[in-house]
mmCIF file as Biopython writes it, N, C-alpha, C and O atoms, coordinates in Angstrom:
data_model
#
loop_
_atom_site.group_PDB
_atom_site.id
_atom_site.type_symbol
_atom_site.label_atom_id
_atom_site.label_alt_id
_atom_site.label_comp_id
_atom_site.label_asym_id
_atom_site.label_entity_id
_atom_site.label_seq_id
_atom_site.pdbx_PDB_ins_code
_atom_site.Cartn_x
_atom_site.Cartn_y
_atom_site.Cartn_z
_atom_site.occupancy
_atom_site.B_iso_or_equiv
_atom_site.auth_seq_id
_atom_site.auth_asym_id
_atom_site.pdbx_PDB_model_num
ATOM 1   N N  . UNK A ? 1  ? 96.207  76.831 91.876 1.0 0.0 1  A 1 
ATOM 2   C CA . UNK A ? 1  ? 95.686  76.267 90.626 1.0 0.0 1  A 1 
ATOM 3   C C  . UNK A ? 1  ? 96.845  75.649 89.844 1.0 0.0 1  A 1 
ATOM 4   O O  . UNK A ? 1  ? 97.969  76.149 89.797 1.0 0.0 1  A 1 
ATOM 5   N N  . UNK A ? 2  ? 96.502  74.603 89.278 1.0 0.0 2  A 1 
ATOM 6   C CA . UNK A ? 2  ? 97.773  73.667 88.759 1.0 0.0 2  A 1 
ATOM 7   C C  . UNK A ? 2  ? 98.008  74.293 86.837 1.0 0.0 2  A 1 
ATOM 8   O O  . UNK A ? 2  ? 97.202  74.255 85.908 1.0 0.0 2  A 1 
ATOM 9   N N  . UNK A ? 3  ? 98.918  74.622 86.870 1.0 0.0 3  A 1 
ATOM 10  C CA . UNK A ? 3  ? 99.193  75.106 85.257 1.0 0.0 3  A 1 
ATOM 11  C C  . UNK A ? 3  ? 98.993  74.141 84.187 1.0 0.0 3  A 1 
ATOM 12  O O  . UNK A ? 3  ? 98.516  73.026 84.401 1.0 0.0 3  A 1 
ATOM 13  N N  . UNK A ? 4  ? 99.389  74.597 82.915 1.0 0.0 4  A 1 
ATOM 14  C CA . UNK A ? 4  ? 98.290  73.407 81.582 1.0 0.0 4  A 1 
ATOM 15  C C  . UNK A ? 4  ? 99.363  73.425 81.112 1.0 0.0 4  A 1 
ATOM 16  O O  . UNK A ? 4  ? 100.134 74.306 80.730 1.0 0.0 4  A 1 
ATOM 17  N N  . UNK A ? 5  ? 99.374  71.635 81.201 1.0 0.0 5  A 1 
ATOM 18  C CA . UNK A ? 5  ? 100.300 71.020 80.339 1.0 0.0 5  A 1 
ATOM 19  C C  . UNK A ? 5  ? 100.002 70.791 79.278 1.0 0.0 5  A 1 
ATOM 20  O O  . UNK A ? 5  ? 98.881  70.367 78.994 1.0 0.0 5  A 1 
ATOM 21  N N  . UNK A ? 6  ? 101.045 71.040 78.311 1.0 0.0 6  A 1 
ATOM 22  C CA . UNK A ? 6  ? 100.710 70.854 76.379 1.0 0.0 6  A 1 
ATOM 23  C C  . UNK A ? 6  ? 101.364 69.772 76.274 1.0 0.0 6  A 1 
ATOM 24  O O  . UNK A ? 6  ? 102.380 69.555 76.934 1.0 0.0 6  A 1 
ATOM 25  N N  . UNK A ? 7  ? 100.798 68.842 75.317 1.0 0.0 7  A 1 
ATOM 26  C CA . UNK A ? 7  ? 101.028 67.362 74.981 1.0 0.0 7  A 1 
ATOM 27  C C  . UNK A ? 7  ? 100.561 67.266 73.469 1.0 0.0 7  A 1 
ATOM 28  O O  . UNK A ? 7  ? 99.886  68.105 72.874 1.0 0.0 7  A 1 
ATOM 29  N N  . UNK A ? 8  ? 101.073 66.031 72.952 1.0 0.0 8  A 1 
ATOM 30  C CA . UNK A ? 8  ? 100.204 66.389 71.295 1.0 0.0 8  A 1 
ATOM 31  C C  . UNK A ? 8  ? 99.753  64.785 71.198 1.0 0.0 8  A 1 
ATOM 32  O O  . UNK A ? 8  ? 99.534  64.340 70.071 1.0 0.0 8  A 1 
ATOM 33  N N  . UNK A ? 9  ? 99.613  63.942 72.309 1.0 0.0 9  A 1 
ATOM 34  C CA . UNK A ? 9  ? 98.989  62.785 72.804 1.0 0.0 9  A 1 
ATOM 35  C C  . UNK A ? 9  ? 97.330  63.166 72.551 1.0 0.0 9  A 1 
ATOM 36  O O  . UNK A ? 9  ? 97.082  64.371 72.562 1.0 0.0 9  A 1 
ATOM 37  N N  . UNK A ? 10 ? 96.262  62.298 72.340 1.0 0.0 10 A 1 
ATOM 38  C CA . UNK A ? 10 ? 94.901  62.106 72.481 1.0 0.0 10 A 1 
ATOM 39  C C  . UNK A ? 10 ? 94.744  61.154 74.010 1.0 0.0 10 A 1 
ATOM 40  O O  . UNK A ? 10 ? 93.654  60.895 74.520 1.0 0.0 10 A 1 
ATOM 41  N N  . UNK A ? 11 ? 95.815  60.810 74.460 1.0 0.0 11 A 1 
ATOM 42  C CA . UNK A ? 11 ? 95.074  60.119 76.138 1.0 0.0 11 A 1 
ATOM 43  C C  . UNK A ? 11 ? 96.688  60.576 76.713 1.0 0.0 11 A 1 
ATOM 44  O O  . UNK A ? 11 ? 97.692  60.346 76.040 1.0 0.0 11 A 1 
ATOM 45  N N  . UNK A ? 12 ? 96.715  61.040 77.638 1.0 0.0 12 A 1 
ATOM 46  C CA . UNK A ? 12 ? 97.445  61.112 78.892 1.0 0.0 12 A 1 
ATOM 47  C C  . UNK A ? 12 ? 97.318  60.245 80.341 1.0 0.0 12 A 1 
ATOM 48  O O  . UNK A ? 12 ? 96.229  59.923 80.816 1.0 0.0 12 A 1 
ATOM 49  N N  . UNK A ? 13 ? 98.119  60.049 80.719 1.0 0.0 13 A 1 
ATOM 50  C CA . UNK A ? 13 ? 98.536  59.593 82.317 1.0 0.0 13 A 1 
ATOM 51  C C  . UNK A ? 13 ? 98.611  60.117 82.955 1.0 0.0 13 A 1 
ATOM 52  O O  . UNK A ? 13 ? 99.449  60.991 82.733 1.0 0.0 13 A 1 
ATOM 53  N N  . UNK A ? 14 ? 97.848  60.217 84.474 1.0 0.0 14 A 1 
ATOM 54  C CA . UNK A ? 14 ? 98.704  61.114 85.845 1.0 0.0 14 A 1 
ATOM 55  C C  . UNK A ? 14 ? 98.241  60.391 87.006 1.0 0.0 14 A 1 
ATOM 56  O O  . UNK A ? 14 ? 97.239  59.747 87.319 1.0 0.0 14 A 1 
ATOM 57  N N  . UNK A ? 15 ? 99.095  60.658 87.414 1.0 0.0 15 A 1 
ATOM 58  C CA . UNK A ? 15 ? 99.194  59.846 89.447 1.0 0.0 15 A 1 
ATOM 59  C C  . UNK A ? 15 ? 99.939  60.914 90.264 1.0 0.0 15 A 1 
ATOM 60  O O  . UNK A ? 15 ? 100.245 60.642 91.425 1.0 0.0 15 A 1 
ATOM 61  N N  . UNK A ? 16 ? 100.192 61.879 89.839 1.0 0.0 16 A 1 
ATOM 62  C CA . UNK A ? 16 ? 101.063 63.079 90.445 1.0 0.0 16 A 1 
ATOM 63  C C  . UNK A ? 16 ? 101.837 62.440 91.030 1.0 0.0 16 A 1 
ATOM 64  O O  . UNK A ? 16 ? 101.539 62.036 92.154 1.0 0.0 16 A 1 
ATOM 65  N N  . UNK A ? 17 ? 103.090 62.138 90.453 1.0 0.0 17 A 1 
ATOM 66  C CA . UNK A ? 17 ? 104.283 61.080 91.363 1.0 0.0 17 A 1 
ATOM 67  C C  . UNK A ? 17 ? 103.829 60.197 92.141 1.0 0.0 17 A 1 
ATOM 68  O O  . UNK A ? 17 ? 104.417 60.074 93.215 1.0 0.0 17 A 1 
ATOM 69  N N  . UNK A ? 18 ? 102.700 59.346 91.870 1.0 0.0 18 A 1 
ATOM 70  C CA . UNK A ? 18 ? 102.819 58.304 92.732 1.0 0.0 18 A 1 
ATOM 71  C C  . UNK A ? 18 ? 101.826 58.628 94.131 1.0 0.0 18 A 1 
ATOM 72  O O  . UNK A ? 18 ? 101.637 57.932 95.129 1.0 0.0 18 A 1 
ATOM 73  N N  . UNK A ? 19 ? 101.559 59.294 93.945 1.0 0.0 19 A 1 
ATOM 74  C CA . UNK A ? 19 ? 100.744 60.478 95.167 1.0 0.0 19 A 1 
ATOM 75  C C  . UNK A ? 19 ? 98.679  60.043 94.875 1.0 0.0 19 A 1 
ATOM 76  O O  . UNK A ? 19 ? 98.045  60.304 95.898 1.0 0.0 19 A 1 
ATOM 77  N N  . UNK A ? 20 ? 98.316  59.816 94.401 1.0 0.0 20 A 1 
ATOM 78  C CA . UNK A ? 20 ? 97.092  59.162 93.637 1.0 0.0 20 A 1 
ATOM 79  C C  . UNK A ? 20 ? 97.228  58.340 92.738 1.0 0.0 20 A 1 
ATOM 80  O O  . UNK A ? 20 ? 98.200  58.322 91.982 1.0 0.0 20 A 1 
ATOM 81  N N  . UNK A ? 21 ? 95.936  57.267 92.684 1.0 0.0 21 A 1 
ATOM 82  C CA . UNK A ? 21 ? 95.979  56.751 91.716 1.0 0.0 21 A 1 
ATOM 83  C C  . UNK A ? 21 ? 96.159  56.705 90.209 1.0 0.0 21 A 1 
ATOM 84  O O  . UNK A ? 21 ? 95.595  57.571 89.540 1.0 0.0 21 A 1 
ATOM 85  N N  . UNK A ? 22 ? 96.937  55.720 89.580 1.0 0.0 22 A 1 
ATOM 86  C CA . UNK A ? 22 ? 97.198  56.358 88.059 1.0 0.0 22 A 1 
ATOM 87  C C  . UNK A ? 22 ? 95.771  56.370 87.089 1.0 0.0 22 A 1 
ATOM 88  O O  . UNK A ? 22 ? 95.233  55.263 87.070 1.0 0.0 22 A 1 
ATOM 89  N N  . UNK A ? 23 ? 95.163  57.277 86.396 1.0 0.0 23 A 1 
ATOM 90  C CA . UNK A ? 23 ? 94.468  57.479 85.893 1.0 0.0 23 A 1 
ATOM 91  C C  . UNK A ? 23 ? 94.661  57.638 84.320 1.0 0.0 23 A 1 
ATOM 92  O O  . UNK A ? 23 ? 95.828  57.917 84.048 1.0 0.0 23 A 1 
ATOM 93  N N  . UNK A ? 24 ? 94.031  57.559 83.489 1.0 0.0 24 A 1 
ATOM 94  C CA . UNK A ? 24 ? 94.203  57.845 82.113 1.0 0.0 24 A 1 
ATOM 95  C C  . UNK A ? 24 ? 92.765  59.107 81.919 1.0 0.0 24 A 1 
ATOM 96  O O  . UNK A ? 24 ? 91.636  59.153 82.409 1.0 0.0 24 A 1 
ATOM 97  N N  . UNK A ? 25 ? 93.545  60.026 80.934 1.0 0.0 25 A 1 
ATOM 98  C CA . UNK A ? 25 ? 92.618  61.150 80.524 1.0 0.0 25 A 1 
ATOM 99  C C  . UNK A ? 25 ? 92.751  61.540 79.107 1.0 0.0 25 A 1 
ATOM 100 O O  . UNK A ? 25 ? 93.785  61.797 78.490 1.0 0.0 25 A 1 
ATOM 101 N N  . UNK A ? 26 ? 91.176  61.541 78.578 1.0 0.0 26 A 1 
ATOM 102 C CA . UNK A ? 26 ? 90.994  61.231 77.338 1.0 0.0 26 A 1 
ATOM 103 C C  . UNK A ? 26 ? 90.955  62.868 76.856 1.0 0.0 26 A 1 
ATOM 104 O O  . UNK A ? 26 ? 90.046  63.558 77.318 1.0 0.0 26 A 1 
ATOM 105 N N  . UNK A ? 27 ? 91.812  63.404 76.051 1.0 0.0 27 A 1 
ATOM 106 C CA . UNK A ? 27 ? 91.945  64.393 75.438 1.0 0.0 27 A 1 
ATOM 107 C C  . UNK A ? 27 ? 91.510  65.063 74.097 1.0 0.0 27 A 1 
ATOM 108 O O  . UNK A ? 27 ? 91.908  66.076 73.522 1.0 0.0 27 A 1 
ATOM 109 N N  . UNK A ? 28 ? 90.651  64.233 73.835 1.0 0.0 28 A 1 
ATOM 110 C CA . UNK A ? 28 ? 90.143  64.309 72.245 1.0 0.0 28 A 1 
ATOM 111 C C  . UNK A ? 28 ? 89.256  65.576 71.970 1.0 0.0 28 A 1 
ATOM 112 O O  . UNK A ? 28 ? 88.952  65.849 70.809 1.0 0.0 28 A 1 
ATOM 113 N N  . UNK A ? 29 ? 88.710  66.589 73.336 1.0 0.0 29 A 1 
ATOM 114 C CA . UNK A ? 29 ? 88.052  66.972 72.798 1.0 0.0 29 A 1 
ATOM 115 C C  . UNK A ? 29 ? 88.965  68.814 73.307 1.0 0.0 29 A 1 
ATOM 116 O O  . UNK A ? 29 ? 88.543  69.971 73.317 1.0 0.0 29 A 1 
ATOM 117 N N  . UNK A ? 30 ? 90.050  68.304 73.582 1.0 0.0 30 A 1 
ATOM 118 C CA . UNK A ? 30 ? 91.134  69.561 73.249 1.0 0.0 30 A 1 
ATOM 119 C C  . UNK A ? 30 ? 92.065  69.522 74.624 1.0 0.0 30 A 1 
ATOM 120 O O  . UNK A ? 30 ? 93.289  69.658 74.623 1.0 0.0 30 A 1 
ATOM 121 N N  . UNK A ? 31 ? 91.017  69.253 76.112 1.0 0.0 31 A 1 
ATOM 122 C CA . UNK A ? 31 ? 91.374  69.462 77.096 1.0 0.0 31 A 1 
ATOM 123 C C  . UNK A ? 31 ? 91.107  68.523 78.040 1.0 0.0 31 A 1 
ATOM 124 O O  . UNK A ? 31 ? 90.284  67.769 77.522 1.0 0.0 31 A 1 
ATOM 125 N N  . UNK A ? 32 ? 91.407  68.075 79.385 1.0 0.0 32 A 1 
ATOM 126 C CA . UNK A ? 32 ? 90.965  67.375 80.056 1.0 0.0 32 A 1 
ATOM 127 C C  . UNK A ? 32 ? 91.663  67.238 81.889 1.0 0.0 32 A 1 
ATOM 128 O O  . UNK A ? 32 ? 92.870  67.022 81.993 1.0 0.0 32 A 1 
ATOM 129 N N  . UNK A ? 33 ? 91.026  67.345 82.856 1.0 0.0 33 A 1 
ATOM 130 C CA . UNK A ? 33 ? 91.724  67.251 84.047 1.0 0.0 33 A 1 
ATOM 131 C C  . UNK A ? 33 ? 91.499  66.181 84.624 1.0 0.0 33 A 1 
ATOM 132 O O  . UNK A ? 33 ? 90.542  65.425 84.454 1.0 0.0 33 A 1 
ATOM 133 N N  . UNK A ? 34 ? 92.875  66.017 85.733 1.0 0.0 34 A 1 
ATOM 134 C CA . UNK A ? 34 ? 92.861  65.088 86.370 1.0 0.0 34 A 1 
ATOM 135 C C  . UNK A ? 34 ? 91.844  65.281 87.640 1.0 0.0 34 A 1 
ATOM 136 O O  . UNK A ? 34 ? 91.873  66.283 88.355 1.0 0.0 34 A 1 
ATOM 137 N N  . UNK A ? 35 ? 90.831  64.051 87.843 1.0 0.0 35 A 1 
ATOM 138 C CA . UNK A ? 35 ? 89.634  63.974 89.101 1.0 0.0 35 A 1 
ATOM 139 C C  . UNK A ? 35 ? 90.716  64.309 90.071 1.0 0.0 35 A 1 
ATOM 140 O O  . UNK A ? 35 ? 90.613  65.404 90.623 1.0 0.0 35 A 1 
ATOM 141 N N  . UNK A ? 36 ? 91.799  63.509 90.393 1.0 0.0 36 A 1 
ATOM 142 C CA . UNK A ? 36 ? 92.577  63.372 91.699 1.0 0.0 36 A 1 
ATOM 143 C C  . UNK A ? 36 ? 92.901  65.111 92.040 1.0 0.0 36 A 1 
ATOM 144 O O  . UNK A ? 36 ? 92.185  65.883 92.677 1.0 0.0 36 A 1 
ATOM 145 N N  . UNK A ? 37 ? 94.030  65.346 91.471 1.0 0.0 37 A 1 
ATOM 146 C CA . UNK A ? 37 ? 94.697  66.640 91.809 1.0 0.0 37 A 1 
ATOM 147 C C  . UNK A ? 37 ? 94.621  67.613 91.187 1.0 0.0 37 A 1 
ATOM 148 O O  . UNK A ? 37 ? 95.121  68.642 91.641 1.0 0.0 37 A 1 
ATOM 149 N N  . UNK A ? 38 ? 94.080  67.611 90.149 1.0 0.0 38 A 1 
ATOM 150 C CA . UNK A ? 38 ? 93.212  68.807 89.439 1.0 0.0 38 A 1 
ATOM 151 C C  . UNK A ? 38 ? 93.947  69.190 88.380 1.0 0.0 38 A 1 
ATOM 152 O O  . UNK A ? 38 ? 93.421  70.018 87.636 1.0 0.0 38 A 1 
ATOM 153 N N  . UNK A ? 39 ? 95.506  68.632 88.000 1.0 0.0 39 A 1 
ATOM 154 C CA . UNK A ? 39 ? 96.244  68.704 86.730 1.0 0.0 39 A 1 
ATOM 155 C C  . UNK A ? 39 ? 95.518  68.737 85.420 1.0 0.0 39 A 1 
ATOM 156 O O  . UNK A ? 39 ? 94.829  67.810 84.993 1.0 0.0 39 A 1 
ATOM 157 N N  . UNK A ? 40 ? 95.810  70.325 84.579 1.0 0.0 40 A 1 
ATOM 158 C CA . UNK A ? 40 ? 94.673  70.311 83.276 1.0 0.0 40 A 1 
ATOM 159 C C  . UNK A ? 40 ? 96.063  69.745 82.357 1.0 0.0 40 A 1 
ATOM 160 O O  . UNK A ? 40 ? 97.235  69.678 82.727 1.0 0.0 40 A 1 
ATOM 161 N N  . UNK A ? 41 ? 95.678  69.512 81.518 1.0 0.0 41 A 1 
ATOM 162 C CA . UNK A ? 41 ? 96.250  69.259 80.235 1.0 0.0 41 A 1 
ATOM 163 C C  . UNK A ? 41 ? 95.288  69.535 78.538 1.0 0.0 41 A 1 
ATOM 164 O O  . UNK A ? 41 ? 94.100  69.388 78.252 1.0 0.0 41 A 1 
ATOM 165 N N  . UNK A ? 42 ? 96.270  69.897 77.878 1.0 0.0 42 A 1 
ATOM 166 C CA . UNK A ? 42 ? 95.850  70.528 76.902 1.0 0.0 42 A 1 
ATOM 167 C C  . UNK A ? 42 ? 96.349  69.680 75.578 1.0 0.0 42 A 1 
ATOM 168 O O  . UNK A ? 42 ? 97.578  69.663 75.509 1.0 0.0 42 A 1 
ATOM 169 N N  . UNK A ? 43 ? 95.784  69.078 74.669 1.0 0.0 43 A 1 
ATOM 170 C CA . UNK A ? 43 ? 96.916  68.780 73.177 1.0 0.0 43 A 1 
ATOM 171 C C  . UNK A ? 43 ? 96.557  70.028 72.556 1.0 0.0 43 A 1 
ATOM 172 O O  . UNK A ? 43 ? 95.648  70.842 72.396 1.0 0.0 43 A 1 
ATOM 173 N N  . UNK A ? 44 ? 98.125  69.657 72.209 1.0 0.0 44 A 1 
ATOM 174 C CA . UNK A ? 44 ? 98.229  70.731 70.767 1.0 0.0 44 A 1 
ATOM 175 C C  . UNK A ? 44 ? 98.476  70.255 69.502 1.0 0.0 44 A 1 
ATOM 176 O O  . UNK A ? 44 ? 98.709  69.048 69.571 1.0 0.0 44 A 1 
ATOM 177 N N  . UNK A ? 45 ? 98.535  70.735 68.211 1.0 0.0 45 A 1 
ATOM 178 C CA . UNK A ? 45 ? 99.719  70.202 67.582 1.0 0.0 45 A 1 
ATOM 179 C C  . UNK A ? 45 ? 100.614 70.142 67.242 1.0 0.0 45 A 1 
ATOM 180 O O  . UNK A ? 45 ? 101.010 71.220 66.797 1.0 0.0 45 A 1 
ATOM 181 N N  . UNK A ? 46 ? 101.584 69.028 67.155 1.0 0.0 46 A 1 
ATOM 182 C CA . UNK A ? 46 ? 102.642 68.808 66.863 1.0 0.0 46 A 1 
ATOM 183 C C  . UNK A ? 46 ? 103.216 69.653 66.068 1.0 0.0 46 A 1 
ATOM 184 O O  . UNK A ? 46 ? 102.810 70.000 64.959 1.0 0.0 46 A 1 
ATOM 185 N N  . UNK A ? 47 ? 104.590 70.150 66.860 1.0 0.0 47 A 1 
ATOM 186 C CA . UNK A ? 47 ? 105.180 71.153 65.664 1.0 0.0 47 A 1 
ATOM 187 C C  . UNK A ? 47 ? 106.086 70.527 64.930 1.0 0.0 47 A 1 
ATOM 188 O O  . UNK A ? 47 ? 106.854 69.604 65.204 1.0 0.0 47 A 1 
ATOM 189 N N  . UNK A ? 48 ? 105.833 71.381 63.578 1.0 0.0 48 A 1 
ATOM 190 C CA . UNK A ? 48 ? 106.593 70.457 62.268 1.0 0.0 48 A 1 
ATOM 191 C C  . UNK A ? 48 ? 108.148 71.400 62.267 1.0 0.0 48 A 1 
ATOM 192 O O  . UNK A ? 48 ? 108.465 72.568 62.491 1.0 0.0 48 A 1 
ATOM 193 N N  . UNK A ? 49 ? 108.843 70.145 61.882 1.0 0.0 49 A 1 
ATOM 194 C CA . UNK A ? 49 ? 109.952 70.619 61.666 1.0 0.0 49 A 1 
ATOM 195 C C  . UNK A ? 49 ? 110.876 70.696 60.237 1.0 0.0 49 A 1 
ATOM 196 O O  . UNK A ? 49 ? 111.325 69.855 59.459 1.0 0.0 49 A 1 
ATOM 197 N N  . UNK A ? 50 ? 110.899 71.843 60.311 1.0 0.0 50 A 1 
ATOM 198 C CA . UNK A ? 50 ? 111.526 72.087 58.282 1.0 0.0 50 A 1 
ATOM 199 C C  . UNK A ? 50 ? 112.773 70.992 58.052 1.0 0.0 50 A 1 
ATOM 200 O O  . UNK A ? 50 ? 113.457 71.191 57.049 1.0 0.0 50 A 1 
ATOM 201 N N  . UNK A ? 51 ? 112.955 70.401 58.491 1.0 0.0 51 A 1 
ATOM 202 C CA . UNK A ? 51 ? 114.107 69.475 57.683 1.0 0.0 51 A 1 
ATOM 203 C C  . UNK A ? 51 ? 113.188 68.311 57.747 1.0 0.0 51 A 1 
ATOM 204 O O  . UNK A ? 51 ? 113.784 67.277 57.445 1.0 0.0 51 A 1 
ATOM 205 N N  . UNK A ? 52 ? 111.873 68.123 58.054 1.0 0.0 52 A 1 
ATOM 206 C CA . UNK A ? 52 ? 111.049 66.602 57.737 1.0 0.0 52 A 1 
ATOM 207 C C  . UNK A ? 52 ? 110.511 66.864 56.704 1.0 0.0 52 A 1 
ATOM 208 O O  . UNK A ? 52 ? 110.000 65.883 56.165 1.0 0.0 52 A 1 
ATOM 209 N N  . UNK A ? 53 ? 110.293 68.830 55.612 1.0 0.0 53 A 1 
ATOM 210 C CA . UNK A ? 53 ? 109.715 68.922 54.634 1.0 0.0 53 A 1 
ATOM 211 C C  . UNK A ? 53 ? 110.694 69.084 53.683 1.0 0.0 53 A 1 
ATOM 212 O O  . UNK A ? 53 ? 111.018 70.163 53.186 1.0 0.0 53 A 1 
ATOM 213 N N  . UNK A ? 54 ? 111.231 67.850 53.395 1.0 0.0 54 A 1 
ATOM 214 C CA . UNK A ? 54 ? 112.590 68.604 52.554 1.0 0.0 54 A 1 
ATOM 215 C C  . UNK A ? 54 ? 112.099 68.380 50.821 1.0 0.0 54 A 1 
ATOM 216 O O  . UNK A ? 54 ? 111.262 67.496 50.638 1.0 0.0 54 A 1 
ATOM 217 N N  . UNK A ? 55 ? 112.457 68.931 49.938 1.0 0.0 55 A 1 
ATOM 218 C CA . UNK A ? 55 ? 112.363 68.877 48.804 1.0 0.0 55 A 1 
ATOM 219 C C  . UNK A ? 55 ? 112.184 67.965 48.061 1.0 0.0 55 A 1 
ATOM 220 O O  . UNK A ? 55 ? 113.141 67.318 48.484 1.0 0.0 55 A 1 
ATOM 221 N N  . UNK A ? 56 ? 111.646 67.137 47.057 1.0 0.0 56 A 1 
ATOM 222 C CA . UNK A ? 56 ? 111.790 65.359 46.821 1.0 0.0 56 A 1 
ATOM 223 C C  . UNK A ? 56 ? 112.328 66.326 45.128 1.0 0.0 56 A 1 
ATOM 224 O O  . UNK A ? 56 ? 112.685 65.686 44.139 1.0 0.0 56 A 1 
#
């Protein structure tokens, strides 16, 4: 079974190196696998980083 990749993308790419065709997978509704090789992928969100909340 292929492990879940975290992304913080709404569409992903996979062709598993070139190995299948490149496909696009629409992630909007949290999760989504690839038809070809069975790669899940997951978004998450983006983690924030304390020096982008800096004080004004």
């Amino acid at each position: 079974m292929a492990s879940e990749i975290k992304v913080t993308e709404d569409v992903v790419s996979c062709s598993d190196n070139g190995q299948h065709p490149l496909v696009y997978i629409n992630l909007k509704s949290g999760r989504g696998q690839c038809q070809y090789c069975g790669q899940v992928f997951v978004r998450v969100e983006p983690e924030s980083n304390p020096e982008d909340q800096q004080a004004a």
